[in-house]
C-alpha positions as CSV (number, residue, x, y, z in Angstrom):
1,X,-11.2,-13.4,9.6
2,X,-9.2,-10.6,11.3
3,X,-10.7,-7.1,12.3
4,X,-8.1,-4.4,13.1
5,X,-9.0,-0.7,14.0
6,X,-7.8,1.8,12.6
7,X,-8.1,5.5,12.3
8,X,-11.4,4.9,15.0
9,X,-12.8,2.3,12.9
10,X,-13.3,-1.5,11.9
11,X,-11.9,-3.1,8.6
12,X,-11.3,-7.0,8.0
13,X,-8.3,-7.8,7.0
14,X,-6.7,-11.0,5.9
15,X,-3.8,-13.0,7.6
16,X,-1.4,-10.4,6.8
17,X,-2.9,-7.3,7.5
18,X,-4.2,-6.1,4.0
19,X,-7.7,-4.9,3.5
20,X,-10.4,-7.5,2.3
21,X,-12.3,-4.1,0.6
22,X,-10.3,-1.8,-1.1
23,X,-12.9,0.1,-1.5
24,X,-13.1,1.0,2.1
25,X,-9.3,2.5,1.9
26,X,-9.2,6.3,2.7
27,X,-5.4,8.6,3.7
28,X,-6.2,8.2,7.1
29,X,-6.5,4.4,6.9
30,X,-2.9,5.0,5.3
31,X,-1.0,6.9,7.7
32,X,-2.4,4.5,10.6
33,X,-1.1,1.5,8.6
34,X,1.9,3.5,7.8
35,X,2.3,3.9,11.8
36,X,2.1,0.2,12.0
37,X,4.8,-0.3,9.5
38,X,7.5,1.7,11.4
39,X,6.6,4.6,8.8
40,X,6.5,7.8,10.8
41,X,5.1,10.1,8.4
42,X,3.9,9.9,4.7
43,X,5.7,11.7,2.7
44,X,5.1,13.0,-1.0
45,X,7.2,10.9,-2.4
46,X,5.4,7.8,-0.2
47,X,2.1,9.0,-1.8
48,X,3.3,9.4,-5.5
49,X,3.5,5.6,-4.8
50,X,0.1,4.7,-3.0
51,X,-1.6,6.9,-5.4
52,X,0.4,5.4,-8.3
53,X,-0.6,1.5,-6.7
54,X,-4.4,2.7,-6.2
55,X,-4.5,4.1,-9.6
56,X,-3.7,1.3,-11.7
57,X,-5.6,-1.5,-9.4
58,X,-8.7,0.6,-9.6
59,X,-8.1,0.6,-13.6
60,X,-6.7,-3.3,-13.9
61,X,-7.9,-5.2,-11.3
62,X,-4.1,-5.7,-10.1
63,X,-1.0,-4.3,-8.6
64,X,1.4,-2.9,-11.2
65,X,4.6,-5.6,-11.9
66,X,7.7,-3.6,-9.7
67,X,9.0,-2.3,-13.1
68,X,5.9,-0.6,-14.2
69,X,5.9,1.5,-11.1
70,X,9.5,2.1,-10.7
71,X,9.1,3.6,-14.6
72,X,5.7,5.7,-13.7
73,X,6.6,7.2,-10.3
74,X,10.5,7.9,-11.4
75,X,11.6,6.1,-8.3
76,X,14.5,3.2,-8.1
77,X,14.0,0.7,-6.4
78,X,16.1,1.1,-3.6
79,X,14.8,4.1,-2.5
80,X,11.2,2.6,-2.7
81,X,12.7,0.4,0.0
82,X,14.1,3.1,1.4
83,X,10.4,4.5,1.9
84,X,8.7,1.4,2.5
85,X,10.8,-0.8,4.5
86,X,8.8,-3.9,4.2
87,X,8.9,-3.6,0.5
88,X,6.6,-2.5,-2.6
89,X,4.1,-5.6,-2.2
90,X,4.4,-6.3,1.8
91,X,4.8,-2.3,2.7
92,X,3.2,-0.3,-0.4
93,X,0.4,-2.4,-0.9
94,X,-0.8,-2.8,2.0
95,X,-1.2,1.2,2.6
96,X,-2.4,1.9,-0.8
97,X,-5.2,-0.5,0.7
98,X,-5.0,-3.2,-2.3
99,X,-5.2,-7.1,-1.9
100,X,-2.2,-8.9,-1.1
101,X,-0.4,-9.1,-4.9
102,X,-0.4,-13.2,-5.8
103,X,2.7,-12.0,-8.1
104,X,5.5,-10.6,-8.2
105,X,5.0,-6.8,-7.8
């Protein structure tokens, strides 16, 4: 099991960097994973997505299929890749601080 450090403190993670408690995610946790990932700064439209992600796992128990949050947050796809390079399961996952989707997100 993997500990990284971010924002001045210890989280586990699994093999690919996502955290192993959700519940432990915070916006500072974010921006230092957002760092990680090549992302600069967080914009509001990056956050209308990690808040959007957060949101429906805390109510489901899962990351929203792609479609879903393309519909809900107004963005296309392509500019979600445009915002988070790595993708929406790889890149907005992970800084929304949800488990590594099994699916197709």
């Amino acid at each position: 099991m993997a500990v990284i450090t971010l924002a001045g403190k210890e989280f586990e993670v699994d093999e690919d960097g996502f955290l192993r408690d959700p519940a432990g995610w915070n916006e500072l946790i974010a921006k230092a994973m957002g760092e990680e990932e090549g992302i600069k700064e967080l914009t509001e439209e990056h956050w209308k997505v990690i808040r959007f992600l957060r949101e429906y796992y805390l109510k489901f128990g899962v990351a929203p299929m792609i479609r879903k949050l393309t519909k809900e947050t107004g963005l296309p796809l392509k500019h979600i890749y445009e915002l988070f390079p790595t993708g929406p399961a790889k890149g907005a996952c992970k800084l929304a601080g949800l488990p590594k989707p099994t699916g197709c997100i």
